[in-house]
N, C-alpha and C positions, 0 to 999 in steps of 0.2 A: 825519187819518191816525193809527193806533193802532200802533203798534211792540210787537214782543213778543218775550220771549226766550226762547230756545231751552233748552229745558228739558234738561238732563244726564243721563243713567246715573248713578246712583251705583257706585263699581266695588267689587263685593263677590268673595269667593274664586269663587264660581259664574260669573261672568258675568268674569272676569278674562282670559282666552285670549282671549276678544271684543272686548276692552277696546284687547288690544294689537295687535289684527289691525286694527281702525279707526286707529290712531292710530301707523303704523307708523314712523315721523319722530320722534316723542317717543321710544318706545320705544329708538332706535336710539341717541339722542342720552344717554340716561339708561345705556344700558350701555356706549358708548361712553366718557362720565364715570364711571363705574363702576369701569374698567377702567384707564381711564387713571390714576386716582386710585391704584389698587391697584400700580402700575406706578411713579409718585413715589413712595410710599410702600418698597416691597421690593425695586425694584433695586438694581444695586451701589451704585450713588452715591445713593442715595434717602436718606431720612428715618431710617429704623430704622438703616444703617450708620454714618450721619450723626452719632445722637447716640451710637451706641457710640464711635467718635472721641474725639468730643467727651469721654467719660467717662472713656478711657484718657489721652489728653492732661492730663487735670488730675490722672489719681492719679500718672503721671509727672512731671508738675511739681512735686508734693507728694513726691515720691522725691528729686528733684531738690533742692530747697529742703531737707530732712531732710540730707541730702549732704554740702550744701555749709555747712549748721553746722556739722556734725560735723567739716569740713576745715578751719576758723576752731578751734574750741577745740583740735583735733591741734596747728595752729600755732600759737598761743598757748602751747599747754601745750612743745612744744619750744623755742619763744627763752626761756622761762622755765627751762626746762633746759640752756640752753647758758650761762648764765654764772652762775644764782646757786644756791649750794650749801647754800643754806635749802630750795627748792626740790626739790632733788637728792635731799638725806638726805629728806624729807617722802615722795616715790615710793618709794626705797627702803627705808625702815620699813612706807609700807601695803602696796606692792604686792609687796614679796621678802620682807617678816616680817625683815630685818636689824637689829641693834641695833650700839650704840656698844662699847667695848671696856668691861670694869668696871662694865655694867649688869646690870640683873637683871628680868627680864620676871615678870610676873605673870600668868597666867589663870586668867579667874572661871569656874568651872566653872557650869553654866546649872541652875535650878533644876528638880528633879523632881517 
């Protein structure tokens, strides 16, 4: 007994509308995944919203963590100013230009 196989179409652009009129189950199953894919992907909850999330989430945690230093050296630098008057005079010379009584300020004029 000699077996033989059934020899194929090749599916070329010409002979493609034929292709998928014999094979109407495949066809149906491949744009039905097609579709559905398209669907996980762009819905609200899908994929593409998913990972913008995902990117805001971290550059607000990165906001957050930024924050919450800044609210550590605020602190610091006030109990540092609540009792010692080394401290005190040091903000007030950089940060108000104050000087001692009987001092004499100097500015270097910047080179032209």
């Amino acid at each position: 007994m000699k077996f033989y196989r059934k020899i194929r179409k090749q599916v070329r652009p010409e002979n493609l509308l034929e292709s998928v009129r014999e094979n109407k189950v495949r066809t149906a199953v491949i744009a039905g995944t097609f579709l559905l894919v398209l669907y996980i992907i762009f819905n609200s909850n899908g994929l593409l919203p998913r990972v913008r999330l995902e990117m805001e989430r971290e550059a607000m945690q990165e906001k957050i963590r930024l924050a919450e230093e800044e609210q550590r050296k605020l602190k610091d630098q006030s109990k540092a100013l609540d009792g010692d008057p080394k401290a005190i005079e040091k903000v007030a010379r950089e940060k108000y230009g104050m000087v001692r009584e009987n001092e004499k300020v100097y500015k270097v004029a910047p080179k032209k």
